[in-house]
N, C-alpha and C positions, 0 to 999 in steps of 0.2 A: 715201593719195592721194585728192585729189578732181576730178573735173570734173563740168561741168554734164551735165545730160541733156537739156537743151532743143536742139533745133538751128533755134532762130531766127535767120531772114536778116540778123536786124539785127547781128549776130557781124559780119557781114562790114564794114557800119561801126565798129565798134566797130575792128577789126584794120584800115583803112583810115587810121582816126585815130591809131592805134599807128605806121602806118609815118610817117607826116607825125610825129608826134615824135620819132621815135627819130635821123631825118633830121635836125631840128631841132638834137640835140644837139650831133654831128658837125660841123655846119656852121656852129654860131655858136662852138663852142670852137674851130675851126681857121680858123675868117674871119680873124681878123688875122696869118696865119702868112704868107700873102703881102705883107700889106702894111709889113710891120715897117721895110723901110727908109725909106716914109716917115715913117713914124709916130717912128723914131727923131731923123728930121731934125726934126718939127716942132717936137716935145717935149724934144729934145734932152738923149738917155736914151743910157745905153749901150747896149751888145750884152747884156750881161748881164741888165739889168733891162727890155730889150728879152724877153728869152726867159723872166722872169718873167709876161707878159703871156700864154704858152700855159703856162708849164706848172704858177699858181695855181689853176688849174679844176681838175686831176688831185689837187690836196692836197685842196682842195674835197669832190671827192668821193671819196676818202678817209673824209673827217671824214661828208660829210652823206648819205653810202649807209646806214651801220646809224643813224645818224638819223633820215634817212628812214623807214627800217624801223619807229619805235617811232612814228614822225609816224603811218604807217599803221597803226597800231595802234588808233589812236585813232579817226582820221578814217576810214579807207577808203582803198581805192586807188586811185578814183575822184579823190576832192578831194586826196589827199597829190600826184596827177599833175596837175590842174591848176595846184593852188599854184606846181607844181617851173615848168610850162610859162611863169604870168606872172612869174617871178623872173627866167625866162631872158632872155623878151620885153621886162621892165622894161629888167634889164643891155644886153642888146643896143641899144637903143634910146637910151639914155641914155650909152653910152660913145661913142658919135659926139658927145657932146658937154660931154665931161671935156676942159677945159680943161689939166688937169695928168697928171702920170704918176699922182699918187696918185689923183684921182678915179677915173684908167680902172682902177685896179689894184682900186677901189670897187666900180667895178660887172662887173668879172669875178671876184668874190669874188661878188657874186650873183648871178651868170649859173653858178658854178659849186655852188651851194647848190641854185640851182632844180635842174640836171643831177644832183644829188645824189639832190634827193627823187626824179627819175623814175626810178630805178635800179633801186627794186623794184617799183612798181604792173603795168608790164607782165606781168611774170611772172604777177601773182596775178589780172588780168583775162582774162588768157589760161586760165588754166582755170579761171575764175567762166562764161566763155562755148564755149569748144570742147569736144566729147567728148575723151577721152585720145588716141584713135586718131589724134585731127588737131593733137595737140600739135608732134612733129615738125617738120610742114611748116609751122606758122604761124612758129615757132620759125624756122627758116630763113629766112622771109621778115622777122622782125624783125631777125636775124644780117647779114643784108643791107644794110639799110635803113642801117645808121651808115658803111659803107662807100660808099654813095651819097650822103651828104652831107660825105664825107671828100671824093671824085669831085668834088663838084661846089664844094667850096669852093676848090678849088685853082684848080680850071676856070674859073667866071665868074666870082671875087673881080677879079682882072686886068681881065676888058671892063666889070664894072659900075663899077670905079675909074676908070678911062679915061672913060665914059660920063657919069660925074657933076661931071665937072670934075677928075680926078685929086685926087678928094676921100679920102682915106679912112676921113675921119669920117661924108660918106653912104653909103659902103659898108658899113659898121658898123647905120649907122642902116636902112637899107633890110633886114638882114638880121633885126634886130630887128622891125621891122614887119612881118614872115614871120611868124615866128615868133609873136608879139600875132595873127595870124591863126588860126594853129594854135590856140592858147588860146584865142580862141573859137571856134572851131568845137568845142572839147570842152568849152567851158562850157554848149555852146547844145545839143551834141548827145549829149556823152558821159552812159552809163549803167551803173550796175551791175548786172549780172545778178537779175532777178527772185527769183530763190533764194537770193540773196548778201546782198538788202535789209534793211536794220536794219527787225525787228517782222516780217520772215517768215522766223522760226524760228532767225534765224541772229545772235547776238550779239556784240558785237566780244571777237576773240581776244584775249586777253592772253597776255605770255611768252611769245611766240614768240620773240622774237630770242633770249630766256636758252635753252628749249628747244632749237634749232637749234644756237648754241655748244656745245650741248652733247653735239650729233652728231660723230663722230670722221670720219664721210665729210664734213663741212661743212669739219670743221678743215683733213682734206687736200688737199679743194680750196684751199682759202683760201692754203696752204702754195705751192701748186705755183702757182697763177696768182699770186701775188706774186713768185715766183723769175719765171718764163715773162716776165709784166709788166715786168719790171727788165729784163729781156734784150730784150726788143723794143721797149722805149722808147726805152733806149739807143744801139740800133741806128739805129732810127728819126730819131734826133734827131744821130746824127754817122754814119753812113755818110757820106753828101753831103761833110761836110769831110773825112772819110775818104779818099774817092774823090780829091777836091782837090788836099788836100797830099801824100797818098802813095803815090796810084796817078796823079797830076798830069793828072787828068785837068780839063775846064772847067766853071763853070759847069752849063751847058744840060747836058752829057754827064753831069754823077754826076746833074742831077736827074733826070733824064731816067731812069737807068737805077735810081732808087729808089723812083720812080714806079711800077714792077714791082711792090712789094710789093703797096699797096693796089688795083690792078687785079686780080691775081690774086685776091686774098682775094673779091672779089664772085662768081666762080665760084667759087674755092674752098668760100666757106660755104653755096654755093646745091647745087653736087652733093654735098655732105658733110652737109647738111641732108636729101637724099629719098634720100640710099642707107639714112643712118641709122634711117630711117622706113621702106622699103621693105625692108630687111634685120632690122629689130628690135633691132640692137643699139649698145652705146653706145663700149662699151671699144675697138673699132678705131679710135676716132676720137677720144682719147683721150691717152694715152699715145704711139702710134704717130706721131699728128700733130706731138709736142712730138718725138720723134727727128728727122725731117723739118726742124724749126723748127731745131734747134742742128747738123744738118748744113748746112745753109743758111746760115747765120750762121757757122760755121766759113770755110766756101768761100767768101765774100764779103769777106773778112780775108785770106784763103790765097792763093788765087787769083789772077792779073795779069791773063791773057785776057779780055777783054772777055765773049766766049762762054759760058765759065764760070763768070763773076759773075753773067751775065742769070739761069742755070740757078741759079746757088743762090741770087740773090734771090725768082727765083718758086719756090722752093722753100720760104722763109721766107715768103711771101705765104701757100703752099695749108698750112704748117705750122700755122703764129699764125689763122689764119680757120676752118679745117675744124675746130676743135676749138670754135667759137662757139654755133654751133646745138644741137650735141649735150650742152654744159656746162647751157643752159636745162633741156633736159627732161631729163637727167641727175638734175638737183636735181629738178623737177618727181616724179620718180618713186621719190628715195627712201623707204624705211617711212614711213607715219605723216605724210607730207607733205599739210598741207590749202593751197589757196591763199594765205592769210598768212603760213603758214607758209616754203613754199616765195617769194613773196615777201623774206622776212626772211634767208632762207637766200642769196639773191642779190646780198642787200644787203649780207650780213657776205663773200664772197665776192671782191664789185667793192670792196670797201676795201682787203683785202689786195690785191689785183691794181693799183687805183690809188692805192694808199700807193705799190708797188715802185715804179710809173710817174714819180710823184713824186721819189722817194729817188735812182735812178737815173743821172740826168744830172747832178743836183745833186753827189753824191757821186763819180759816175766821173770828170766833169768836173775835179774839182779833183783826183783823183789823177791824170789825165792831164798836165796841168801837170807833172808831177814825174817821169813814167816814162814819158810816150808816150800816143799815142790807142790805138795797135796792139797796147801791151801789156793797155792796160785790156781794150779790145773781147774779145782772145782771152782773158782771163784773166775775164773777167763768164760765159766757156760755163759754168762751175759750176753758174752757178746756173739752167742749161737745165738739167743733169743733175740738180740738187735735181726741177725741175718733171717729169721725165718718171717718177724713180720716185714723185716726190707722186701722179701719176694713175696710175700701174700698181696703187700699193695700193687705189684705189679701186674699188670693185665690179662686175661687170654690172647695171644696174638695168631693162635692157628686156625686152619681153614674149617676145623670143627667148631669153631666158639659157635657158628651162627644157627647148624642145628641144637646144639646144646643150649643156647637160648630160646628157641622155638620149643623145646622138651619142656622147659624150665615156665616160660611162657604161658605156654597149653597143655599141662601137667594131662586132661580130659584127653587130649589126642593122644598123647602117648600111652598110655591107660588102653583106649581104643582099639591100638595097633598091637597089642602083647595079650588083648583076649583073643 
């Protein structure tokens, strides 16, 4: 493991510009999620190739995370995150005014390339610039951050479309020109840790990504958030018609009520980010969180009552989110993790996680056709239960494991110390 030893103030810029991208990302891949029904009329596209339009960016990054990874090999985490920023800013920008489905389908192929490359730089500027101790908590605050622009793209995409003339090609456009903001301000201001700088002392890594593949805790991460991913994609993307056709509910009422998820998950990943850093450890928030996540998703399939839908969607909410913050420093802290490395390890991680995201809807979708929404939905918990033993094999990696083995050890001492 590395962090820096420096604790200059300017971390806090640095981790400032981190939360404006990581926002960034969230908000320009689900910008057009509201507006799809016109966008369908303009362009005069299906539903189908309608919902190509979200869910090209998730193949995207897929492909362009461990990409990314080797991009930063090269360049730094520094420039591989700018690059990712103006790719995103271009796309954004430029699909308010694709004339066709194919051009927009163009530039959310680079809007999801840029998202790709910024998959791993946070990770490895995060501890180019924090001590370890304050991994945790920064970590939470970036865990956060794509939840708030998940929030806020559902939120004012609606008044800023209304606002520009019921355009949705400036609403597109305006989000893009956010974003071209963000990317300068980290071209103008972003820096690499003094320590970290090519010619003091520190030369660019190679082989990390091969290295890291060939950690057996990367692989079962990688394993368990691809099943996890697959399940809460799914979820994600047909609850709503779920609700609709088979719980006959409207409209406003399933959205309304799957809105739950990603509200929760903002507290959820904010108290599950400073317990996990206040307690030392990793594994309760782990494994435990993906039980939580496939009972949720059970009971939201199972369940009639309004009551005990809201209960196991924000159960799916604090499941799918509380395990966010902790997966970063997770990886951050296993053996032999330097910032590239750990970068690299995040990047082969979010591939398998947004490969499943990808795969998911694509493939459940068309077996629903033939057996049902309700058969697919309950019949995908599998692969909750792939995800929960993928992360129970994987280790303690916090600074608490080693009292907690000495409790566990000398059961008599502790015993001792609590009379």
């Amino acid at each position: 493991m590395s962090s820096s030893d420096n604790g200059s103030p300017y971390r806090w810029v640095i981790e400032g510009l981190l939360l404006l991208a990581l926002i960034s990302q969230t908000l320009t891949w689900l910008a057009p999620a509201p507006l799809l029904s016109p966008i369908i009329k303009d362009l005069k596209i299906h539903l189908g190739d309608a919902g190509l339009i979200i869910s090209i960016i998730a193949l995207c990054i897929a492909i362009f995370s461990i990409g990314g990874a080797v991009v930063m090999e090269k360049i730094g985490a520094l420039r591989s995150l700018i690059i990712g920023l103006w790719l995103l800013a271009g796309g954004g920008v430029l699909s308010g005014y694709a004339p066709t489905f194919v051009l927009l389908l163009a530039c959310r192929v680079a809007e999801g390339i840029g998202f790709g490359l910024m998959i791993a730089p946070p990770t490895t500027l995060v501890m180019q610039w924090f001590a370890e101790s304050e991994w945790p908590y920064m970590n939470t605050l970036n865990a956060v951050a794509p939840f708030l622009g998940l929030t806020a793209a559902f939120a004012i995409t609606g008044p800023v479309y209304v606002a520009l003339g019921t355009s949705w090609r400036g609403a597109l456009t305006v989000y893009g020109v956010f974003v071209g903001g963000v990317a300068l301000l980290w071209t103008l201001l972003g820096r690499t840790h003094p320590s970290h700088a090519r010619g003091a002392g520190h030369a660019a890594e190679t082989g990390a990504l091969s290295e890291v593949l060939a950690m057996r805790e990367i692989r079962m991460i990688a394993v368990a958030l691809f099943c996890g991913m697959w399940v809460f994609q799914l979820y994600s993307a047909f609850l709503p018609e779920f609700f609709e056709t088979i719980r006959g509910m409207t409209l406003e009422r399933s959205g309304a009520l799957t809105a739950l998820i990603p509200f929760t998950g903002i507290f959820a990943a904010a108290g599950a980010g400073v317990l996990t850093g206040a307690i030392g450890l990793r594994r309760p928030f782990t494994y435990p969180s993906q039980i939580l996540f496939g009972l949720g998703c059970l009971g939201a399939v199972t369940f009639t009552g309004v009551g005990a839908i809201r209960i196991s969607l924000i159960l799916i909410g604090i499941g799918s989110s509380a395990l966010l913050p902790t997966l970063f420093t997770l990886v951050m802290e296993l053996p032999g993790m330097t910032p590239t490395k750990a970068g690299a390890g995040l990047g082969v991680v979010w591939a398998a996680g947004y490969g499943g995201a990808f795969l998911s809807p694509v493939v459940c979708g068309a077996i629903a056709s033939k057996v049902g929404l309700a058969a697919v939905m309950q019949g995908s918990l599998v692969f909750a239960l792939v995800a929960i033993a993928g992360f129970f094999m994987v280790p303690e990696t916090g600074p608490g494991r080693a009292s907690l083995a000495a409790a566990t050890a000398n059961p008599q001492v502790s015993q001792i110390h609590t009379d």
